[in-house]
C-alpha positions, 0 to 999 in steps of 0.5 A: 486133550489128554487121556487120564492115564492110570494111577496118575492123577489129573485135575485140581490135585495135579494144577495145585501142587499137592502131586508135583509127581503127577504133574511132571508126568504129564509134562514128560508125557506132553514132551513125547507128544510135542504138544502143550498141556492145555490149561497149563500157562507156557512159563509152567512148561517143561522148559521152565520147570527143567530150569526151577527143579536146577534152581530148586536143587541148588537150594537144597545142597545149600542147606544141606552144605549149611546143616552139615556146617552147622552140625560140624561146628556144634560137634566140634564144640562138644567134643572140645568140651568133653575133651577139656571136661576131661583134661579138667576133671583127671587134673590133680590141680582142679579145685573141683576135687577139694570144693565139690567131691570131697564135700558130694562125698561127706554129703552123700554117704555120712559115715566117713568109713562108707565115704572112704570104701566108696571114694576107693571104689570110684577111684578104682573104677575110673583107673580101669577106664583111664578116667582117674584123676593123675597129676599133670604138669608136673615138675618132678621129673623136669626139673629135679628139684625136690629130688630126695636119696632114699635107701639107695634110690633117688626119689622124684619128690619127698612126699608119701601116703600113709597106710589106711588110705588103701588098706588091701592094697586095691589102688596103689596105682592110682595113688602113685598117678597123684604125684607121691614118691612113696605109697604105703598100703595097708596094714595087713595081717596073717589072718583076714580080721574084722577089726573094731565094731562099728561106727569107728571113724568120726570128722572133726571138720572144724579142726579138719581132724578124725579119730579112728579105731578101725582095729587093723582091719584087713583081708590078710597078707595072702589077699594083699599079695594076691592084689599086688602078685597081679599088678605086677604080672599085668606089668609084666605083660604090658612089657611084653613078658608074659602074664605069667610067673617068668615075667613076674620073676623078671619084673622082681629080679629088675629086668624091667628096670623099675623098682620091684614093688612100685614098678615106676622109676623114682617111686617106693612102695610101702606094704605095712604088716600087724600081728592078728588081734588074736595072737597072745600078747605075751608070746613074742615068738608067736608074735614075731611069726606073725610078722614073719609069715606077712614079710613071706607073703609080702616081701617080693613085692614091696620096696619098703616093709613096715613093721606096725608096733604103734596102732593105739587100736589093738590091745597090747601092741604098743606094748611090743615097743618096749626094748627086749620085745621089739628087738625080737621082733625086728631082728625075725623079721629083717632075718626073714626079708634078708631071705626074699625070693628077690635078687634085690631085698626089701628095706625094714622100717618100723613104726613107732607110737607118738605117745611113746615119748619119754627120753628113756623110751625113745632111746630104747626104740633106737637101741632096738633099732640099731640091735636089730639092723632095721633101716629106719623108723617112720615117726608117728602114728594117731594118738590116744591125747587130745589137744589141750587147748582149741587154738584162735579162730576155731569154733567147735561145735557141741557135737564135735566136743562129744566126739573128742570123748571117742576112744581112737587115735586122732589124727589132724593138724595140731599134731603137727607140732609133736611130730616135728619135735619128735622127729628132731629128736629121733634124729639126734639120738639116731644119729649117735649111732649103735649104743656102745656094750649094749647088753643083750635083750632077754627073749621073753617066755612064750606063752602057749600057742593060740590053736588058730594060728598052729595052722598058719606058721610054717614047720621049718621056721628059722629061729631068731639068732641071739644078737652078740653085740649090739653095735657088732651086729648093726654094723654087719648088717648095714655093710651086708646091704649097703649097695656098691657105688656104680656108674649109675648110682654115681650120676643119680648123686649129681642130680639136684637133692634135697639136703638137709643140714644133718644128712641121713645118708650114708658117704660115699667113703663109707658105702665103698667101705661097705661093700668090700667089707661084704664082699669078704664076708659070706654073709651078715650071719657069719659076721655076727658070729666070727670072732674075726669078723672086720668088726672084731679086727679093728678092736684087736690092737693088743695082740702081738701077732703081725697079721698077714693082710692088712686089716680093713677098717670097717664101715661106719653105720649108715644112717637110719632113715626117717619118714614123718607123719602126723599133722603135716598139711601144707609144704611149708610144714614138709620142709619143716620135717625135712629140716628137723632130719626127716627123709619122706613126708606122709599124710592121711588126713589132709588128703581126706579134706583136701581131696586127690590134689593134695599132693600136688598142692604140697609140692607146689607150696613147697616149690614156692617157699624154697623160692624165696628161701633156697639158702633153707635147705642147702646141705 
């Protein structure tokens, strides 16, 4: 018998299993010694148990084989999950964004101000991690056929966001990711403010309407600029030119090929400018600087600058649309985008009241319009009236009745039939052109200067030039920045366009016209004041003097250019405005009931009725 053998374990505990490494070093040991191991049957020697280890190893690689196919299959399944969760949730076209966030949001943070800071806040923080909800699938660029011409760029689609859905212009690019043509941010104002106490936002979720009185609340222009000073330098440097002011100066001047302020081809950024609260109402000059400083601050970086003289939160502002003021005001501020650090310049618009809506106010804002060489007008803005009457089928709440006493502009689908009409109407009166003798508007008497402003108004500021005639001088400007044709331009125009039955745009002809009649003159200033300017020549029938070259006949104005907003909520009602002579669509409040895939949902509608209505929008 075998001697024990130190640290090995011998007897029951070997027999029984419970140390097979006791028992195969016996069996070894037995092996070396050529002898059997006593009480040990033959079919447990070494022979067989060389076999059972071989077998014993086969089925345990067959259910290693089977665990590995089992976790490859599970983590297969989830990472598929997590990747269609993905594709899903950044989807604009997920009805999760309507059905589920949008109500999360309303339910969690009940103060709709809090719920839009925080909404902006997620959107934000998911942009960074590519997380943020874009839209895919999508047509625009495809097929072409919602493309509209807009100041001379031709728009993917005729869709836009209003300024307040991003007031400090913190997510412009996120919002362009949701299939808009056109972003308008803030408004901004010199001078940071705080606005009006809170609460100042109220839902009317039975109309799917709000009222607001936020007051122009704003981190001010030089915060704004800093946001979008940034978005362009990180542009800059994804295209490998630099972080730094060069490649911000090449992205401007177009090197890169984009619009300056959006930075994506087929798409406009709008940057919206106030006057401060505490600017004296009466001193237009004051106020003018006010806007002046925020086109100096702002231009460089914006497609698009609007000019807000329409908010019913600000004492005194919708007063600035009568005609004298505002064509003071308009004139300071295309003179100071006229002389942006940028190789191209900015368009202006301004924004005009609903509420203003008499014949003899419409027609004074188009004479200003015209007098001051601004580009276009943006119909609407919330209103201080209330709907008359609750159309069938609404059922409003008793606390919501309470809420239609709040001061504030409302905002919400039953604007929509005030918008279309005054957009039918803008159009009409725009479209005949500069009044002819207009007289010019009397500058009115500044008031003395508000202490805490002296600080911000720049020493060398260029005084607005008297406007000689009114037509004189709306023609001159529009011929100064009327761009000539080009190859490019020229194949942009064969693209599928959205006509409308009154087109805004400009001929052909009449930019070619433009740009030779701009090409002789130094600048729009010296053709408002030379007596022979084109404009002057043409009316000289009289004399008897033979000139010594033929006379150029001027270019006719071009057309102002109309975005709509108010109450618009589905395609169909896009096309509406289209119809009715506007060029871009806005919307706000749809967006904040119908979540991030209210775009998309628009244009999918839109899409579907010119399917089974083309003949409706053929030019």
């Amino acid at each position: 018998m075998l001697a024990p053998i130190p640290g090995v374990l011998t007897g029951k505990a070997a027999c029984t299993g419970e140390r097979i490494e006791a028992v195969t070093t016996l069996m070894d040991l037995g092996i070396l010694q050529g002898k059997g191991i006593k009480g040990v049957p033959i079919s447990q020697h070494t022979q067989h148990w060389d076999i059972r280890r071989e077998a014993s190893t086969a089925a345990g690689d067959a259910r290693s084989a089977g665990t590995r196919l089992k976790n490859l299959i599970y983590g297969s399944g989830i990472l598929m999950t997590l990747g269609f969760g993905y594709l899903y949730i950044t989807d604009t076209r997920a009805s999760i964004h309507q059905w589920l966030v949008v109500p999360s949001l309303r339910l969690i943070h009940y103060d709709p101000e809090e719920a839009h800071h925080k909404g902006v806040s997620y959107i934000q923080g998911l942009f960074a991690f590519n997380l943020h909800p874009r839209e895919r699938g999508s047509n625009d660029t495809e097929h072409g056929d919602l493309r509209v011409e807009v100041f001379g760029h031709v728009l993917d689609n005729p869709v836009g966001t209003s300024a307040g859905i991003d007031k400090d212009a913190e997510i412009p690019s996120p919002l362009f990711a949701l299939g808009p043509a056109v972003v308008e941010v803030g408004g901004a104002t010199p001078l940071p403010q705080e606005g009006n106490p809170k609460p100042r936002v109220f839902r009317l979720p039975s109309q799917n309407a709000l009222i607001n009185r936020y007051g122009l609340n704003s981190k001010g222009a030089d915060h704004v600029a800093k946001n979008l000073r940034q978005r362009v330098r990180e542009f800059a440097r994804s295209l490998g030119l630099g972080l730094g002011p060069d490649g911000e100066r090449a992205v401007l001047d177009g090197e890169a090929g984009v619009p300056p302020g959006s930075l994506i081809p087929g798409k406009l950024l709008a940057v919206q400018m106030a006057k401060n609260k505490t600017t004296p109402d009466g001193d237009i000059e004051a106020i003018a600087r006010d806007y002046v400083y925020c086109v100096d601050q702002l231009a460089k970086y914006a497609d698009i600058l609007v000019v807000n003289v329409s908010s019913p939160n600000t004492p005194g502002l919708r007063d600035l649309q009568a005609v004298g003021p505002l064509t003071s005001i308009l004139s300071a501020v295309v003179d100071a985008a006229q002389s942006t650090d940028r190789r191209t310049k900015p368009a202006v618009m301004v924004k005009v009241s609903p509420d203003e809506d008499s014949d003899e106010q419409i027609s004074g804002i188009c004479q200003a319009v015209w007098a001051s060489g601004v580009d276009g007008v943006i119909v609407g803005n919330t209103t201080k009236k209330r709907p008359d009457v609750i159309p069938k089928g609404y059922i409003m709440p008793a606390h919501e009745e309470k809420l239609l006493t709040e001061m504030g502009g409302y905002s919400g689908p039953q604007m929509f039939e005030r918008t279309l009409a005054l957009v039918g109407r803008y159009r009409a009166r725009l479209d005949q052109g500069p009044p002819k003798d207009a007289p010019t508007p009397a500058s009115s008497k500044p008031a003395e200067q508000a202490p805490a402003k002296q600080a911000l108004e720049k020493p060398a500021a260029t005084p607005t030039k008297p406007v000689v005639n009114a037509a004189d001088a709306s023609t001159a400007r529009d011929a100064a920045r009327l761009k000539p044709l080009t190859p490019e331009a020229e194949a942009a125009s064969k693209q599928p366009i959205i006509r409308l039955p009154e087109t805004p745009f400009a001929s052909s002809a009449a930019k070619l016209q433009a740009s030779e009649v701009a090409n002789d003159a130094a600048t729009s200033s010296d053709l408002l004041t030379s007596p022979m300017s084109p404009s002057s020549k043409s009316r000289a029938t009289s004399t008897s003097v033979t000139p010594q070259s033929p006379a150029i006949k001027p270019a006719e104005p071009a057309s102002k250019v109309i975005f709509a907003t108010g109450g618009i909520t589905t395609g169909e009602q896009c096309l509406q405005m289209l119809n009715a002579g506007a060029s871009v669509c806005q919307v706000y409040t749809a967006m904040m009931y119908g979540g991030v895939g209210t775009i998309t949902r628009m244009k999918r509608e839109m899409r579907e009725a010119m399917g089974t209505k083309p003949s409706s929008m053929a030019s």
